[in-house]
DRENBAVEX-906626 format. One line per 5 residues: for each residue y negated, x, z negated of C-alpha. Coordinates in Angstrom, 2 decimals. Each point is the difference from the previous one (the first is absolute). Layout:
BEGIN
Y,X,Z; ...
This chain:
BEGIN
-10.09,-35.55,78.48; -1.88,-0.84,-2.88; -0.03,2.60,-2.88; 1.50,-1.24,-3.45; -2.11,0.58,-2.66
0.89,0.08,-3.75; -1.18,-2.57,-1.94; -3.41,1.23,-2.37; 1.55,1.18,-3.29; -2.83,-1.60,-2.34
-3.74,0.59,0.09; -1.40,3.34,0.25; -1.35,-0.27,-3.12; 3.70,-0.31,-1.21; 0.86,2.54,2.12
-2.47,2.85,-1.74; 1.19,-1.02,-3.63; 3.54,0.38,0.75; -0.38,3.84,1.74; -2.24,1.04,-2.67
2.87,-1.25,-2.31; 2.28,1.91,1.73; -1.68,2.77,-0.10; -0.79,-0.31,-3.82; 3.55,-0.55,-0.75
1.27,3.14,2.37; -2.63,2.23,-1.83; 1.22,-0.46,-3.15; 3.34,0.67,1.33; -1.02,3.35,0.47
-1.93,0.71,-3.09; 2.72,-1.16,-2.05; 2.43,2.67,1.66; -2.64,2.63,-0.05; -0.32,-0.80,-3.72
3.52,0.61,0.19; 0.36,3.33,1.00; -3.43,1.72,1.44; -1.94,-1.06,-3.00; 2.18,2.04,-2.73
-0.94,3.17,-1.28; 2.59,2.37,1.96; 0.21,2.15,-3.55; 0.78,-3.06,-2.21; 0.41,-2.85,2.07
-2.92,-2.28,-2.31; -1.92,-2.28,2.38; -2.87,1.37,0.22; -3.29,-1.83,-0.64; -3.45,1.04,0.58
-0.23,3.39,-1.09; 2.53,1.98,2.03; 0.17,3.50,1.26; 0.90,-0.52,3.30; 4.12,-0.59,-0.13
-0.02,0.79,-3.79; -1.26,-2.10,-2.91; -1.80,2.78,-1.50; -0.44,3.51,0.69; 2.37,0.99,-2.97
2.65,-1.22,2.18; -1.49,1.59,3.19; 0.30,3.40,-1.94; 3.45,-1.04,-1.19; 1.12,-0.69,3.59
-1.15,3.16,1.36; 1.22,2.48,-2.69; 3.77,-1.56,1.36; 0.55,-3.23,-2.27; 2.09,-2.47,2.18
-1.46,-2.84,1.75; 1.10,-3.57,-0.81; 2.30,-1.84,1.46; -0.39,-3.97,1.03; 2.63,-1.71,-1.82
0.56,2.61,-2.48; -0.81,-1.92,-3.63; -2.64,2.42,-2.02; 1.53,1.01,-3.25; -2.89,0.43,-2.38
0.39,1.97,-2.90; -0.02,-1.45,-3.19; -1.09,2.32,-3.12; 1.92,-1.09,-2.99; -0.82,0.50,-4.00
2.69,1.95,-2.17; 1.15,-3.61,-1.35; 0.48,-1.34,4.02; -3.08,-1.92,0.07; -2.03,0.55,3.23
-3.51,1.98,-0.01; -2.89,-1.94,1.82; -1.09,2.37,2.79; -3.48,-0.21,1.47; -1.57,1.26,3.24
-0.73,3.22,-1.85; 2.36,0.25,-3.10; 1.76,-1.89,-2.83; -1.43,-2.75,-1.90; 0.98,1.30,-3.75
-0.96,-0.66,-3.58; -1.98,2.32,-1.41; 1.72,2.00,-2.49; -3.09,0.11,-2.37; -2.19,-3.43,0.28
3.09,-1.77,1.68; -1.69,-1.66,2.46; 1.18,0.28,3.94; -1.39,2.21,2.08; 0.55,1.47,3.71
1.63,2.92,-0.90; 0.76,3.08,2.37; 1.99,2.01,-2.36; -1.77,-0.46,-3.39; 0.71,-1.53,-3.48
-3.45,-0.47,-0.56; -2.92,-1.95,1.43; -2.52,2.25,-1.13; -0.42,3.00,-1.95; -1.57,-2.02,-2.78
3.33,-1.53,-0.62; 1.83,3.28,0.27; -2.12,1.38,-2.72; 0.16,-2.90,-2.34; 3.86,-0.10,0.66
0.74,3.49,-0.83; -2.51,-0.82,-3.17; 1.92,-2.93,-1.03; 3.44,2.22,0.11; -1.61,2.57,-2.00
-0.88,-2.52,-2.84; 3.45,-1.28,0.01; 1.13,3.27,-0.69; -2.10,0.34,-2.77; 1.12,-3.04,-1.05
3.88,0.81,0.17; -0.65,3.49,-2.37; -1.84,-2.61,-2.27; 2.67,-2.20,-0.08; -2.34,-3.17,1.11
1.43,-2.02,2.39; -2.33,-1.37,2.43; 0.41,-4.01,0.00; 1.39,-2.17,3.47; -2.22,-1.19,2.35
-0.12,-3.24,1.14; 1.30,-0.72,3.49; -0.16,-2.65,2.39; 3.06,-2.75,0.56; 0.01,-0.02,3.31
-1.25,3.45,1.49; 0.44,2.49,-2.71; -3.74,1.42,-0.03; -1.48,0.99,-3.86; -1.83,-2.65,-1.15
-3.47,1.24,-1.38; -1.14,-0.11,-3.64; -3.24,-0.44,1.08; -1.80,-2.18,3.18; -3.85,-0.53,0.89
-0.78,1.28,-3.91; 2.62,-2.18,-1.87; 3.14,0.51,-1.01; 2.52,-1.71,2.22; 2.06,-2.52,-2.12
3.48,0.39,-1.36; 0.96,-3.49,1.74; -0.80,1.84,3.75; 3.34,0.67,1.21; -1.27,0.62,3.57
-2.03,2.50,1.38; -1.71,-2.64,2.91; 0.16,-3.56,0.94; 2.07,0.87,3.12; 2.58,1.69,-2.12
0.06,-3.29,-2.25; 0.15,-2.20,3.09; 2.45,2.04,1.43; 2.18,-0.24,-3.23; -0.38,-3.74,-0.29
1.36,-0.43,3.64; 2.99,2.18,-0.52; 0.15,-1.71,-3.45; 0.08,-3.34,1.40; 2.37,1.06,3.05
2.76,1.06,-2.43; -0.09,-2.98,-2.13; 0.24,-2.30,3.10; 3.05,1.98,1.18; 1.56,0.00,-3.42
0.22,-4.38,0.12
């Protein structure tokens, strides 16, 4: 009897490109399900990326996990909290605080608890309200500051040694651009 031999399934160059294909394909297979489930941060469930502590994403979380906060739970949506102004508006939160305007120079700042950005604009803030008192048992009343049309920031009276002209009615060019879009956009949807 003569043995029966299958015929040669291609070369064996063929062969070698379709195992290592294969073997590509089943690999990322299992990374993708690893990515899934093993590579979450068992506090949070965030994938976790380069810097990791071990199961957790940081050792914040670590701590967290140990002092009895529960673990998360695959398939369980994160809620994240979402700090919220007085008026409803939400409050930009940071990796280590709030992003706020400051209450003296108004400009935003990464805030973790305070009004101010620096004690410079504390002082001058507290000086300010002290003139306006003076001001109010005067009877002077101090005048309205310009503010921006699209963002709401005080306009200066004075930039790079000049005074600012009365026609600015912007405090930047991306405010102005920003205004001309949503200008533009309402007009279009008004035809």
């Amino acid at each position: 009897m003569s043995p029966t031999h299958e015929p040669p399934k291609g070369t064996r160059t063929e062969r070698l490109a379709k195992a290592l294909l294969d073997d590509a394909n089943k690999r990322d297979d299992e990374s993708s399900q690893r990515a899934g489930f093993f590579d979450r941060c068992f506090a949070c469930g965030i994938v976790l990326g380069k810097y990791r502590d071990g199961r957790f994403c940081s050792p914040k979380h670590r701590a967290a996990y140990d002092n009895g906060a529960p673990a998360w739970a695959r398939g369980e949506t994160q809620t994240r909290i979402v700090y919220r102004w007085r008026d409803g508006t939400p409050i930009q939160s940071t990796a280590t605080g709030f992003l706020i305007r400051c209450a003296g120079c108004d400009k935003e700042f990464n805030s973790k608890g305070l009004r101010f950005c620096s004690s410079e604009c504390e002082r001058k803030r507290s000086e300010r309200e002290r003139n306006r008192a003076t001001m109010a048992e005067v009877g002077i009343e101090p005048a309205e500051k310009r503010r921006c049309l699209e963002c709401g920031t005080i306009i200066p009276k004075w930039t790079k040694g000049k005074r600012t002209p009365s026609s600015k009615r912007f405090c930047s060019d991306k405010c102005s651009a920003r205004h001309r879009r949503r200008f533009a956009a309402g007009v279009a949807e008004d035809d």
